[in-house]
N, CA, C and O of each residue as an XYZ file, in Angstrom:
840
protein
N     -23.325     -3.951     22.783
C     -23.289     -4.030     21.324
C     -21.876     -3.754     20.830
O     -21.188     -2.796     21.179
N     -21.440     -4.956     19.755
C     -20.100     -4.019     19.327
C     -19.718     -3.215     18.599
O     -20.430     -3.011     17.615
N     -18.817     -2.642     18.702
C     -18.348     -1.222     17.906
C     -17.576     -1.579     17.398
O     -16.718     -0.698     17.365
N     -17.007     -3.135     16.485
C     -16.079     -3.517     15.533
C     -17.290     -3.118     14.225
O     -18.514     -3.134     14.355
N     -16.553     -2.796     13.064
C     -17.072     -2.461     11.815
C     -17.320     -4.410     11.060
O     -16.458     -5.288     11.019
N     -18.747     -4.491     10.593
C     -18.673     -5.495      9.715
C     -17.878     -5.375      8.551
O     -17.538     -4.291      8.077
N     -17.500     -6.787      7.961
C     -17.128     -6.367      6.561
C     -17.088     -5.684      5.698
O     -16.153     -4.930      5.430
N     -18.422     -5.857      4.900
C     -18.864     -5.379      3.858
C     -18.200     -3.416      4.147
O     -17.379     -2.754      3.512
N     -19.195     -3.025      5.588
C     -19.249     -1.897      5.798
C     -17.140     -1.646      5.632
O     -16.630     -0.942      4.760
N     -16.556     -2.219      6.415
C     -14.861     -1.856      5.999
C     -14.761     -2.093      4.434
O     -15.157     -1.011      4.002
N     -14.507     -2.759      3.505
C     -14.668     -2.694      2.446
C     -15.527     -1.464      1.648
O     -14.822     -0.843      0.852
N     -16.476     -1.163      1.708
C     -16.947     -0.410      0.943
C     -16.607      1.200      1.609
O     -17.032      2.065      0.842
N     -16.167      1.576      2.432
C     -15.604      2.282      2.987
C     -13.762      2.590      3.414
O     -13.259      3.372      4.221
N     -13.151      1.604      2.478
C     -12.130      1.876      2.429
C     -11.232      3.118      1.589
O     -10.696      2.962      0.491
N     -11.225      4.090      2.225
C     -10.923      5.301      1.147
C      -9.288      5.438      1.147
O      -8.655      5.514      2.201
N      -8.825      5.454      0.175
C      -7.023      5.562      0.650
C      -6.634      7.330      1.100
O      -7.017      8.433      0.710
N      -5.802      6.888      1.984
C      -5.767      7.727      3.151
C      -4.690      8.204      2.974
O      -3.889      7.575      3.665
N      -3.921      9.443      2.095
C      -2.504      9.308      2.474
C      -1.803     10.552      3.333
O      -0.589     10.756      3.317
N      -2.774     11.360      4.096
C      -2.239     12.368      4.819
C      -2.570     12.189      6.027
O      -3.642     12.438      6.578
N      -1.545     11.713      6.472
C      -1.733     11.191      8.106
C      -0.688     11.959      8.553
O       0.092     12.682      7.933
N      -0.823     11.596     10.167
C      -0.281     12.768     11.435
C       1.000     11.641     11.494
O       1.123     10.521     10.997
N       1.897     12.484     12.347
C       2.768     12.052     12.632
C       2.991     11.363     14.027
O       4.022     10.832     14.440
N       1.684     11.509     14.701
C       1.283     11.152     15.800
C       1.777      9.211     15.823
O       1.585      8.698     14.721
N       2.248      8.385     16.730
C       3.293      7.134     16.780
C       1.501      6.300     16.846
O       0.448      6.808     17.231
N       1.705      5.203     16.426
C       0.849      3.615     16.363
C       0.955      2.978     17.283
O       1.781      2.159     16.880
N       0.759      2.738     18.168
C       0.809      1.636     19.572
C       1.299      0.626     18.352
O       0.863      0.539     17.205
N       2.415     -0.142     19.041
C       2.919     -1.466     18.875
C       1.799     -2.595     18.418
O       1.592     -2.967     17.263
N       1.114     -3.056     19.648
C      -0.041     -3.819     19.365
C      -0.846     -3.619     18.051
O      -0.998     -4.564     17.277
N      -1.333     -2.453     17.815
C      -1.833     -2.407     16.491
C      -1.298     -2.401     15.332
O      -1.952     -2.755     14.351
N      -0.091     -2.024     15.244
C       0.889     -2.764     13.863
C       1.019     -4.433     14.052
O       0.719     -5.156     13.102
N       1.409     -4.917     15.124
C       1.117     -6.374     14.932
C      -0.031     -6.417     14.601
O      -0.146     -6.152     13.404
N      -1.231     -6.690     15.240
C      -2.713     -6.947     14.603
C      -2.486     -6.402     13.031
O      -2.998     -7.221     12.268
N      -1.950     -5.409     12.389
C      -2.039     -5.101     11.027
C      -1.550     -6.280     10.094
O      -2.064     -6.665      9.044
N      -0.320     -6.802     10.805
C       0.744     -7.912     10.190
C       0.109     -9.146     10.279
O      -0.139     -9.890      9.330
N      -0.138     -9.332     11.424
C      -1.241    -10.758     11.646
C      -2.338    -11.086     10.870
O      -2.606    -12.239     10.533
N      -3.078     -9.950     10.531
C      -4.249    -10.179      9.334
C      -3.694    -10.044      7.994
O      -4.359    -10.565      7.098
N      -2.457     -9.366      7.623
C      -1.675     -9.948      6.483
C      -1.257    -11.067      6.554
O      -0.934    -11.490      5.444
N      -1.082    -11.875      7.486
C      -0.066    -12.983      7.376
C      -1.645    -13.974      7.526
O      -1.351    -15.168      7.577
N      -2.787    -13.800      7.583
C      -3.780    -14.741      7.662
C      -4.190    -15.207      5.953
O      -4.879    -16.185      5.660
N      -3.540    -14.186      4.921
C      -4.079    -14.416      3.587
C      -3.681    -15.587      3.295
O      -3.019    -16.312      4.038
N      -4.246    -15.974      1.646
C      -3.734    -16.940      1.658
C      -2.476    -17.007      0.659
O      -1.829    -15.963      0.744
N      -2.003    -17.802     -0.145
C      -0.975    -17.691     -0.451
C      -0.899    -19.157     -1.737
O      -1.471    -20.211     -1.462
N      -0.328    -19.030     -2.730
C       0.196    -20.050     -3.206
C       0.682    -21.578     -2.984
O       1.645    -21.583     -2.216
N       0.412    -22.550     -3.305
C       0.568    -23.732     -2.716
C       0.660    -23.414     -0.959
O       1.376    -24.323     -0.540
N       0.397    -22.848     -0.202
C       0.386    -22.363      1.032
C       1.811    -22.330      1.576
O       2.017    -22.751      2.714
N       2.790    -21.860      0.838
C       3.992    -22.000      0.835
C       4.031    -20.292      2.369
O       4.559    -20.642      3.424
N       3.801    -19.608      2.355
C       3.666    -18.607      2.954
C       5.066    -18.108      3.131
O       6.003    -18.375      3.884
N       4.827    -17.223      2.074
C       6.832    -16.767      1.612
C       6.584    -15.222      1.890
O       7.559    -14.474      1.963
N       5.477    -14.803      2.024
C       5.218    -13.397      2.692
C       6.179    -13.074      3.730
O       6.459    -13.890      4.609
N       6.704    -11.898      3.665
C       7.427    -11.481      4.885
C       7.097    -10.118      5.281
O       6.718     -9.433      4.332
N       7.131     -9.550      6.366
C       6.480     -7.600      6.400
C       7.448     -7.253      7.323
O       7.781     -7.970      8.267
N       8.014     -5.904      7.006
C       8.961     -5.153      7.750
C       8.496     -3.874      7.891
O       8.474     -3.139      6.904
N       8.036     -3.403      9.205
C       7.250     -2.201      9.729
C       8.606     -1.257      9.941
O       9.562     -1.419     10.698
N       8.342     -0.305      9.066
C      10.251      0.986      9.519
C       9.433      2.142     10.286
O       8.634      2.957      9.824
N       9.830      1.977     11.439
C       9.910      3.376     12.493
C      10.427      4.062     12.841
O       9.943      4.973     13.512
N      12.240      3.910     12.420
C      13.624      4.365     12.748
C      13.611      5.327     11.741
O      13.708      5.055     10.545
N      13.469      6.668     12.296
C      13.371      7.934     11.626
C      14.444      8.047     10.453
O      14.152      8.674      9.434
N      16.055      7.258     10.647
C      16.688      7.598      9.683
C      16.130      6.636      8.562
O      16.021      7.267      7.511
N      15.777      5.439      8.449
C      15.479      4.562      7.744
C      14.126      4.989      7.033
O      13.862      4.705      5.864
N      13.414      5.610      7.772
C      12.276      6.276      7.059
C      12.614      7.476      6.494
O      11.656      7.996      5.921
N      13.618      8.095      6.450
C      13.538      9.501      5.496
C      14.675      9.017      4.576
O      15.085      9.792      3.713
N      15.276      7.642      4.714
C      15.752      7.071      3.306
C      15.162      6.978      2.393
O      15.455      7.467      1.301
N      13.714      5.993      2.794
C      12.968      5.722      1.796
C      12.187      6.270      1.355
O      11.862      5.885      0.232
N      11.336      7.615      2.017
C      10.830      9.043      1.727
C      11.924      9.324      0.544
O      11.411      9.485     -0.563
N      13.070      9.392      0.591
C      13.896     10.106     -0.479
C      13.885      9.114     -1.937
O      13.946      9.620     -3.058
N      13.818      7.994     -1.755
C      13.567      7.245     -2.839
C      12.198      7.504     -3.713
O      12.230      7.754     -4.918
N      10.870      7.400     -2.859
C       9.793      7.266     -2.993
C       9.943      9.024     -3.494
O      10.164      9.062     -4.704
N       9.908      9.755     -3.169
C      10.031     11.339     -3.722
C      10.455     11.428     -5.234
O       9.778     11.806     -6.190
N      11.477     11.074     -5.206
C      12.794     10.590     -5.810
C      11.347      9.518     -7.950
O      11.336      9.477     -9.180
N      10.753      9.127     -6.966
C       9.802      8.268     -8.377
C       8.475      8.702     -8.502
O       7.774      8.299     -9.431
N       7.995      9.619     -7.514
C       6.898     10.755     -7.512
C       6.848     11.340     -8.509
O       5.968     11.351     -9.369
N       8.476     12.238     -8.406
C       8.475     13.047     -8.992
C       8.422     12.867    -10.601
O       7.882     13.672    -11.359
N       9.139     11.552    -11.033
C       9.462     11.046    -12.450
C       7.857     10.573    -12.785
O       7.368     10.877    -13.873
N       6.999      9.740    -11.681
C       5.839      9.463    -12.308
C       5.076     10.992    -12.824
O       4.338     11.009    -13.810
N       5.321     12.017    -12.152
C       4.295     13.498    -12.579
C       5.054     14.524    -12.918
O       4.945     15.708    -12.600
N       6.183     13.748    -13.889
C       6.536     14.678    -14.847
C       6.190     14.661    -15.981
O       5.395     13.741    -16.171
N       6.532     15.605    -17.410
C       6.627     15.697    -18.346
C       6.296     14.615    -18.924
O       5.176     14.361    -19.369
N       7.186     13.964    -18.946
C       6.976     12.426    -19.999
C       6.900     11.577    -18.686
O       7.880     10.957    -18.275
N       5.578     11.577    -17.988
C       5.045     10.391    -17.381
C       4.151      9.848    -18.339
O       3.685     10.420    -19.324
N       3.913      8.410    -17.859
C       2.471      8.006    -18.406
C       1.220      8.171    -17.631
O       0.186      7.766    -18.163
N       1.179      8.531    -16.837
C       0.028      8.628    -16.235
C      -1.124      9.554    -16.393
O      -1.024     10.750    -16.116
N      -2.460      8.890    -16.933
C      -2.921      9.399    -17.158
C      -3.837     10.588    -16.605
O      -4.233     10.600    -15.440
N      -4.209     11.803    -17.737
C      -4.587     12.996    -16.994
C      -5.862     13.123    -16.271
O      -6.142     13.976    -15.429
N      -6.875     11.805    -16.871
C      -8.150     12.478    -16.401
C      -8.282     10.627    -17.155
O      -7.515      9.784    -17.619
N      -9.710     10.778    -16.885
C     -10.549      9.328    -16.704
C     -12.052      9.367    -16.862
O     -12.753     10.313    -16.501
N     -12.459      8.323    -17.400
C     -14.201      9.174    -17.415
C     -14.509      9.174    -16.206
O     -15.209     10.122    -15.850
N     -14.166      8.277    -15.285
C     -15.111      8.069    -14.004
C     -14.624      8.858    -12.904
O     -15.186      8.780    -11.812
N     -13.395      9.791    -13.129
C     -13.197     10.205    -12.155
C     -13.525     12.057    -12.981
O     -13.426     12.423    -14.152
N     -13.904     12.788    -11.764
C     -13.780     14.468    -12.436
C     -12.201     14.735    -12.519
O     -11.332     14.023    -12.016
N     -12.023     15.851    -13.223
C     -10.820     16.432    -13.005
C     -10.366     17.267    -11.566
O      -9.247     17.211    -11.057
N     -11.346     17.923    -11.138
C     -11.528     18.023     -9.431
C     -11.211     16.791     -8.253
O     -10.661     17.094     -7.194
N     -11.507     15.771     -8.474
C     -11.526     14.468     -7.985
C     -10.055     14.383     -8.285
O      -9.344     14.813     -7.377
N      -9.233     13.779     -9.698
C      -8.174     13.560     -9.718
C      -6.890     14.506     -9.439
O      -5.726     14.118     -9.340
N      -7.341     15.768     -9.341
C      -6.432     16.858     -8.740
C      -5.917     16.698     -7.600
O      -4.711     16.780     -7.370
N      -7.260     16.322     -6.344
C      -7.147     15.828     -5.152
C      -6.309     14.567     -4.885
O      -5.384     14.294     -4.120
N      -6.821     14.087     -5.572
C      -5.736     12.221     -5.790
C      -4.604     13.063     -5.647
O      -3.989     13.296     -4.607
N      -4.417     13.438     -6.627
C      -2.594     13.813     -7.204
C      -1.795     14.901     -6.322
O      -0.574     15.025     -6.225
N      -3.098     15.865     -5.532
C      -2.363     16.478     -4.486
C      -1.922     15.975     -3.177
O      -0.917     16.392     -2.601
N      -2.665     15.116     -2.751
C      -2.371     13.913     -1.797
C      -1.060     13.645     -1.848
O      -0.147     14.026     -1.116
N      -1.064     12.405     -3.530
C      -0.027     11.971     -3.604
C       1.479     12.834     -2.946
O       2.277     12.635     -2.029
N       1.268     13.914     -4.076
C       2.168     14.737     -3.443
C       2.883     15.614     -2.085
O       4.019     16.075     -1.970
N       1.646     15.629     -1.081
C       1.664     15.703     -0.155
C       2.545     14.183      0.693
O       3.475     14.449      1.455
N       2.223     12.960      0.510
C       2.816     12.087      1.148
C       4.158     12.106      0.770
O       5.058     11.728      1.520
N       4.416     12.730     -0.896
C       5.928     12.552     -1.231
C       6.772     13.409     -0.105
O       7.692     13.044      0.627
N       6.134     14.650     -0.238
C       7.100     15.169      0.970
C       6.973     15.278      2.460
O       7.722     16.060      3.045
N       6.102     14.572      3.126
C       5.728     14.188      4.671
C       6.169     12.491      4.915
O       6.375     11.962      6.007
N       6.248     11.774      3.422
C       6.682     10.563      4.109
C       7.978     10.058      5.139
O       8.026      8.892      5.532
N       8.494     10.563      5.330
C       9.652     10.664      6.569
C       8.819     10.788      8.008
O       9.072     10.203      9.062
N       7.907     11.592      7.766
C       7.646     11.883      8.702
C       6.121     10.705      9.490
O       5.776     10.763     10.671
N       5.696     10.074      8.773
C       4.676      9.176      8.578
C       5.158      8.397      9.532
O       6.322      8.004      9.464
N       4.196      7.994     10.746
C       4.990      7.170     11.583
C       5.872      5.801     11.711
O       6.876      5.422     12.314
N       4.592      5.107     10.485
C       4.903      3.763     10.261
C       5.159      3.311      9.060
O       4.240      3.840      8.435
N       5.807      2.658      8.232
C       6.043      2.352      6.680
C       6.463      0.736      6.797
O       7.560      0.219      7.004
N       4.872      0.033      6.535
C       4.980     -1.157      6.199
C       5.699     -1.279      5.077
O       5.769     -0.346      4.277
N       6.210     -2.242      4.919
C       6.978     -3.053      3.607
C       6.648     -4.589      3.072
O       7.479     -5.431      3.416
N       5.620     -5.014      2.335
C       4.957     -6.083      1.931
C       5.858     -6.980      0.932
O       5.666     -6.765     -0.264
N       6.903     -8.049      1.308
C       7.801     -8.525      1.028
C       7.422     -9.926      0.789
O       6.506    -10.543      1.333
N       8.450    -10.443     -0.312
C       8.211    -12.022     -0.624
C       9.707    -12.562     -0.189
O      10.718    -11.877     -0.343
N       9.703    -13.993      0.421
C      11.092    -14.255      0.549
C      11.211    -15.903     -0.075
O      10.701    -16.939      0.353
N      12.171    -15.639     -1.346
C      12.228    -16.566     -1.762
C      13.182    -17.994     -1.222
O      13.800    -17.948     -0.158
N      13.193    -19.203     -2.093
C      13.953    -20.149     -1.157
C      15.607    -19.599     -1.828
O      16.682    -19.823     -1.272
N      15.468    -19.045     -2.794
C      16.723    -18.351     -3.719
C      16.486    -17.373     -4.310
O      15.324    -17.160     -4.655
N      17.893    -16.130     -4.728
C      17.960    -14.974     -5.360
C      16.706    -15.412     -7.004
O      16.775    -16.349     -7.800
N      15.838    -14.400     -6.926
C      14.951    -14.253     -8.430
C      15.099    -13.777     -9.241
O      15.701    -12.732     -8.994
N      14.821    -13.941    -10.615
C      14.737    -12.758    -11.675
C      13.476    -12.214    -11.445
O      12.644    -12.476    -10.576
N      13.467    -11.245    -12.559
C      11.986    -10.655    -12.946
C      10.905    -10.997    -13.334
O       9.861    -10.344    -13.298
N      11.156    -12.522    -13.915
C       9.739    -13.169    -14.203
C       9.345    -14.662    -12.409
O       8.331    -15.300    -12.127
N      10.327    -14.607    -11.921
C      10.178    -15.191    -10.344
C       9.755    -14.230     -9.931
O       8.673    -14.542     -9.436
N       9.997    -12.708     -9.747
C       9.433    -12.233     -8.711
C       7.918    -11.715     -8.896
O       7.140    -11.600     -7.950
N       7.509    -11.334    -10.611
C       6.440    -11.442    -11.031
C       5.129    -12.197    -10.586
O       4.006    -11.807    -10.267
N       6.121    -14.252    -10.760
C       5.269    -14.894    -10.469
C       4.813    -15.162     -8.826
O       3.883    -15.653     -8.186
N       5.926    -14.594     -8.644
C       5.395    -14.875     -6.800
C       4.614    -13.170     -6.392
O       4.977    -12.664     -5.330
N       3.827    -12.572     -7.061
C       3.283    -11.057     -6.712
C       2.208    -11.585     -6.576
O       1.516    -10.809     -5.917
N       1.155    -13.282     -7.049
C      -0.076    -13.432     -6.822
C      -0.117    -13.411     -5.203
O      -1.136    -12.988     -4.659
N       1.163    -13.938     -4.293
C       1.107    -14.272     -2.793
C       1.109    -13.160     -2.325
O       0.689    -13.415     -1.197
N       1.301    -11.893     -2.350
C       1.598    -11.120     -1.276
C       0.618    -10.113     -1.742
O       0.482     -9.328     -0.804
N      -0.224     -9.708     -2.860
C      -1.161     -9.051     -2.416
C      -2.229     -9.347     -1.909
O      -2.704     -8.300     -1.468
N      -3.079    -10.412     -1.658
C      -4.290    -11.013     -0.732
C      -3.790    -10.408      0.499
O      -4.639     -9.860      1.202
N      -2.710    -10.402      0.853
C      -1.875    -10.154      2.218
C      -2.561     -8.362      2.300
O      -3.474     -7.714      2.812
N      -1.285     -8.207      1.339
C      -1.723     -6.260      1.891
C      -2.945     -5.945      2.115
O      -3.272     -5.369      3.152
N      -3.991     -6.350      0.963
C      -5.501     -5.759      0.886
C      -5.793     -6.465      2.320
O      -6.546     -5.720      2.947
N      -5.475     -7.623      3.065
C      -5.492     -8.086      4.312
C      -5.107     -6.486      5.443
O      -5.737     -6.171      6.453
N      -4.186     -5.913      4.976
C      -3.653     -5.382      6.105
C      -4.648     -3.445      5.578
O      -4.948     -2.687      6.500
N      -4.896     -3.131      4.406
C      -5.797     -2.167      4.413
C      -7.139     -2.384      4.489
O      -7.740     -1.599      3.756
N      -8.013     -3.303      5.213
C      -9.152     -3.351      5.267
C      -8.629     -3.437      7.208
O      -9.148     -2.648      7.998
N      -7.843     -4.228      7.568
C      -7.329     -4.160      9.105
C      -7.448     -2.362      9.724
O      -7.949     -1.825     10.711
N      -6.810     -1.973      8.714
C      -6.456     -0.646      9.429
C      -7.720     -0.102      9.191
O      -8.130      0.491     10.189
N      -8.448     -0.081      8.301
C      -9.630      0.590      7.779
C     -10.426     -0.035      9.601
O     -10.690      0.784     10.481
N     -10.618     -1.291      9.744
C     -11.330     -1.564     10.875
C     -10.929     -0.740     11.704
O     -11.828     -0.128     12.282
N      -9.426     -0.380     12.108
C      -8.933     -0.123     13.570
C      -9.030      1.659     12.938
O      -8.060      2.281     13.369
N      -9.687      2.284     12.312
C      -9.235      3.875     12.723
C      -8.273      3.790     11.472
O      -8.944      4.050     10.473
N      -7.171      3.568     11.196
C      -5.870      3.936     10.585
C      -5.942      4.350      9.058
O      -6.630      3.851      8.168
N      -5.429      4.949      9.025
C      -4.893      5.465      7.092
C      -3.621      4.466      7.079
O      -2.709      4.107      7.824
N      -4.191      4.203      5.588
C      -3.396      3.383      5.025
C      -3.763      3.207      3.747
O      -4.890      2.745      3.572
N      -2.766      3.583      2.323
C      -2.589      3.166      0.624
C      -1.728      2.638      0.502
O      -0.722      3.165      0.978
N      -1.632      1.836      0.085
C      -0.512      0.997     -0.683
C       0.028      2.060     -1.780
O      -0.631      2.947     -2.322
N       1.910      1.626     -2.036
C       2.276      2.439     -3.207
C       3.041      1.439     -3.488
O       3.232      0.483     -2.736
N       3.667      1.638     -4.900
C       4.886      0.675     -5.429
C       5.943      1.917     -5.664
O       7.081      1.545     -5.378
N       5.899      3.068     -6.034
C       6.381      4.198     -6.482
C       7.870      3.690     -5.762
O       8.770      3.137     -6.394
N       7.905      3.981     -4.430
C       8.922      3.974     -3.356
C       9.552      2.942     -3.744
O      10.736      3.089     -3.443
N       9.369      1.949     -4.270
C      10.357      0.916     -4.374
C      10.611      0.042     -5.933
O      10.883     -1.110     -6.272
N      10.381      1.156     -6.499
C      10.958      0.807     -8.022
C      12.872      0.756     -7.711
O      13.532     -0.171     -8.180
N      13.328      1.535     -7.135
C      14.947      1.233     -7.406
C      15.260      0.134     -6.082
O      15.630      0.362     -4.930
N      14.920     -1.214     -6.834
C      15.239     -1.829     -5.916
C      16.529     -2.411     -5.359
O      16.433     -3.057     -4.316
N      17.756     -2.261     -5.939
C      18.859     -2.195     -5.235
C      18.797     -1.377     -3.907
O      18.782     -1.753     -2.735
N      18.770     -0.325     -4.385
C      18.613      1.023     -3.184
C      17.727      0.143     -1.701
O      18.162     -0.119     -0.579
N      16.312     -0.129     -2.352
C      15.811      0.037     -1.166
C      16.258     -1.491     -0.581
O      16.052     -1.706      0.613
N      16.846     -2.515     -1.386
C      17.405     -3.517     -0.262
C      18.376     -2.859      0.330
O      18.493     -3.688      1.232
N      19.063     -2.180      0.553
C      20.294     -1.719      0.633
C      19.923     -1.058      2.238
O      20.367     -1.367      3.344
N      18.764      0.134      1.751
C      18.393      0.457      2.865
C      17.945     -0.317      3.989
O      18.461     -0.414      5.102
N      16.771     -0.922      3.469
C      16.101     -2.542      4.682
C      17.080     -3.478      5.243
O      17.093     -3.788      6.434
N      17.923     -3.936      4.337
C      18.834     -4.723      4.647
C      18.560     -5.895      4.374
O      18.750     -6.825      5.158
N      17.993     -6.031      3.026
C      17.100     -7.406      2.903
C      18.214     -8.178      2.124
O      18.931     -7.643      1.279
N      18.283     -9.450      2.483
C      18.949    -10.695      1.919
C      18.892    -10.568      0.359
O      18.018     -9.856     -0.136
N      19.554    -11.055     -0.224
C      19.329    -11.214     -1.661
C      18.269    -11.972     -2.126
O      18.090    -11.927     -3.343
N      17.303    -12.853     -1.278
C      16.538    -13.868     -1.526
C      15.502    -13.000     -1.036
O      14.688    -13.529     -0.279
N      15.378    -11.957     -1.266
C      13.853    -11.531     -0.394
C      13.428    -10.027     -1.440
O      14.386     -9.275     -1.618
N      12.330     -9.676     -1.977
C      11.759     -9.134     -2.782
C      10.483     -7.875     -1.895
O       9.615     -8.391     -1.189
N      10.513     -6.405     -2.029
C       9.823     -5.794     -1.537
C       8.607     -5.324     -2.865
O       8.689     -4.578     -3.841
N       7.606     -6.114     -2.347
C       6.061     -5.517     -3.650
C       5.704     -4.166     -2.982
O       5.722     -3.268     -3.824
N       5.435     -3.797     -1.926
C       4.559     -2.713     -1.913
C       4.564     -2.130     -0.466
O       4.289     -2.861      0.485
N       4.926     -0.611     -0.274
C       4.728      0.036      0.858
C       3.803      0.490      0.956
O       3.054      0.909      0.074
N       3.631      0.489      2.549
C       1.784      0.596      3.158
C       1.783      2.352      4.373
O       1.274      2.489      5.485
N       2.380      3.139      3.723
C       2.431      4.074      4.666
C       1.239      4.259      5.754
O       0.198      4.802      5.382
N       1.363      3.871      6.923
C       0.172      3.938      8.137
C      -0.064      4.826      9.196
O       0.808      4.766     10.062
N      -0.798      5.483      9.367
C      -1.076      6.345     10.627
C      -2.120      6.804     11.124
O      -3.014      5.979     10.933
N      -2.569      7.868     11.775
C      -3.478      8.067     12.051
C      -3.994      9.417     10.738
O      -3.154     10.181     10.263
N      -5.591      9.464     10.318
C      -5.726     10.381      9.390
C      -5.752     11.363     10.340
O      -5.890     11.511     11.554
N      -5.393     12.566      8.378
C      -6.046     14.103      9.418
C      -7.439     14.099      8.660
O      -8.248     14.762      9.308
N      -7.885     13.667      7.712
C      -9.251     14.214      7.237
C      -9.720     12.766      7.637
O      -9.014     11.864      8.085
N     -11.241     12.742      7.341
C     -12.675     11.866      7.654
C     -12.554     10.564      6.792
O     -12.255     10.778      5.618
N     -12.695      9.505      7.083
C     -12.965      8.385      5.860
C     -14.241      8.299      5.369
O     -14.964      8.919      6.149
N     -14.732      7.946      4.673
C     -15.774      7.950      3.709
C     -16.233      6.882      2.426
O     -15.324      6.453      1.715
N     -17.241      6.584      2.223
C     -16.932      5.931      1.249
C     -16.248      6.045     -0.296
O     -15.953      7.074     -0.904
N     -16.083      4.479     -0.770
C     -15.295      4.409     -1.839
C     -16.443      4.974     -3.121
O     -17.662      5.094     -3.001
N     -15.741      5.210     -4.127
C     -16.589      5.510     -4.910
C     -16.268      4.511     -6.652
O     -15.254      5.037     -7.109
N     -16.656      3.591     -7.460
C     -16.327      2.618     -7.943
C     -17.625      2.626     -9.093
O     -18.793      2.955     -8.888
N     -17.148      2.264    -10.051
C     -18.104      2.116    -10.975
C     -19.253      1.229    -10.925
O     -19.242      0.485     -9.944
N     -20.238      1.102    -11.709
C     -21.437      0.371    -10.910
C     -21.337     -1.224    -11.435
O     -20.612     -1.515    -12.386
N     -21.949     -1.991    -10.890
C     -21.144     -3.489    -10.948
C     -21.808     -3.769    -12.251
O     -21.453     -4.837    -12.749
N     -22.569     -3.170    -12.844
C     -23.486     -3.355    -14.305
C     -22.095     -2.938    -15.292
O     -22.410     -3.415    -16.382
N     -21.227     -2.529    -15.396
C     -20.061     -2.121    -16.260
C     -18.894     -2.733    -15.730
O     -17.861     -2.141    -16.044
N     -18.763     -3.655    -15.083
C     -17.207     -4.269    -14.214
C     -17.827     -6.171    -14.364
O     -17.018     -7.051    -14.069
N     -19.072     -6.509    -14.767
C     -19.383     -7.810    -14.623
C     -19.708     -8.448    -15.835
O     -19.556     -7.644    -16.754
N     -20.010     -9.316    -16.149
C     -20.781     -9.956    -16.962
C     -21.121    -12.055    -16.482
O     -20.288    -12.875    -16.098
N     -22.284    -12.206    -16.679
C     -22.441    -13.473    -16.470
C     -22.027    -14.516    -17.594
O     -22.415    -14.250    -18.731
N     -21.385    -15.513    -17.433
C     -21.484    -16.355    -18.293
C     -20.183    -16.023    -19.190
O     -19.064    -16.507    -19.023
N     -20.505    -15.249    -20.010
C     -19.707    -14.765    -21.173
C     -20.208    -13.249    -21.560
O     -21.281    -12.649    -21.629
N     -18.986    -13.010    -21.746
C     -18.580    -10.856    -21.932
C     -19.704    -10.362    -23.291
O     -20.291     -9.312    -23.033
N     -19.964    -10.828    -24.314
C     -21.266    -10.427    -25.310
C     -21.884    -11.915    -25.627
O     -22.876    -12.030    -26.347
């Protein structure tokens, strides 16, 4: 019998994971992560997706310092982010936010730090790189339901790569190439579990909304 997880069951059990060990990823299973990103689909099937896995300790406590660096500005004073939510408790979002904070200062240490990249045929503005963000997330949610199959923690953040000069600078990315979203990956220290999501009677409507 196999012991691969069905769908549905990875999906509805995808919990974001962001306190993982520092313990290293076999090779093989970061490819398999990239490979089921690179299976999404994509815009005119142009497949302009690109992924850069950082394992090089100095290159990862660069971008730990960036990503810290917009942590900290998102949960300050004059952030916007909001304090509380109906659907979540304030217990619940404490935990979120202590997490968060926890990855701000262990991300260096995180073994693996995907980078979910678009590469254009030329340098973009802000409304090009906008329009090319429909291609590369089918991809990531590709690569956190992967890891969810194989064992692995894995959330997506954008935080880390708001100063994006910096972080081309660090990667070394061409001027023609755009980073959407880091996938910090490893092994968890706590249990996965299911997601918890509002009930599909308040997120749907048939036909037309009233």
């Amino acid at each position: 019998m196999s012991d691969e997880m069905g769908i549905f069951e990875v999906m509805y059990n995808c919990r974001a994971m962001r306190k993982l060990n520092p313990d290293a990823v076999p090779e093989e299973l970061l490819l398999k992560l990239v490979d089921a990103g690179n299976q999404a689909a994509s815009g005119s099937n142009l497949q302009m997706a690109r992924w850069m896995i950082v394992r090089d300790p100095q290159v990862r406590t660069e971008l730990a310092a960036l990503n810290k660096a917009s942590v900290m500005n998102y949960i300050g004073p004059d952030s916007s982010r909001p304090g509380s939510v109906p659907h979540q408790s304030d217990a619940k979002r404490k935990r979120m936010l202590d997490a968060v904070l926890w990855q701000a200062e262990h991300l260096q240490a995180i073994p693996a730090l995907s980078s979910a990249c678009m590469l254009f045929p030329a340098e973009v503005d802000d409304k090009g790189r906008l329009h090319g963000a429909g291609s590369i997330w089918p991809g990531v949610q590709n690569v956190l339901l992967a890891a969810r199959a194989l064992g692995l923690g894995a959330t997506p953040t954008t935080l880390g790569l708001l100063d994006r000069k910096s972080v081309k600078k660090v990667l070394n990315m061409p001027a023609n190439m755009e980073a959407y979203c880091l996938i910090p990956v490893g092994w968890p220290t706590g249990r996965f579990g299911p997601v918890t999501r509002l009930p599909i009677e308040d997120v749907m409507r048939f036909d037309r909304w009233s």
